[in-house]
C-alpha positions, 0 to 999 in steps of 0.5 A: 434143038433143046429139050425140057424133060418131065417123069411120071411116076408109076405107082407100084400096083394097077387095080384090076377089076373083076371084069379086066383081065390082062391090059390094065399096065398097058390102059394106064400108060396109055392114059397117061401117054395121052394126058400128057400129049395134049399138053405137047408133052412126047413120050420117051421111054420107061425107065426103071430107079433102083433106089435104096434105103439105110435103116435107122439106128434103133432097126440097124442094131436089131439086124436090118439091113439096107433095103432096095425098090425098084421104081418106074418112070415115064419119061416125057420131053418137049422141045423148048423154043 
């Protein structure tokens, strides 16, 4: 068996409204989860991307320095045929 894989980014922050409390991160995997398997898209996994960034030339000679950001994904696969 073959398979394609797709990723979808999670972005950095969940609103919360007012009145949820607690189950947003969970509600937005889920929708997105769901989205995607009616497109035949299976869920995989989470996974988590360190990525980091040099400074430009002008920022490097005022002292900064290399920054890092961690990322989500959500990693979905289908079989290809």
């Amino acid at each position: 068996m073959s398979y394609i894989y797709e990723t979808v980014q999670v972005p950095p922050n969940i609103n919360v409204g007012k009145k949820d409390k607690g189950n947003e991160a969970g509600a937005y995997l889920l929708e997105i989860i769901n989205a995607k398997a009616k497109d035949n898209w299976e869920f995989v996994s989470v996974e988590s991307i360190g990525v980091s960034t040099s400074p430009g030339c002008l920022a490097s000679l005022f002292g900064k320095k290399e920054e890092y950001s961690l990322y989500y994904v959500i990693v979905f696969r289908r079989e290809v045929a």
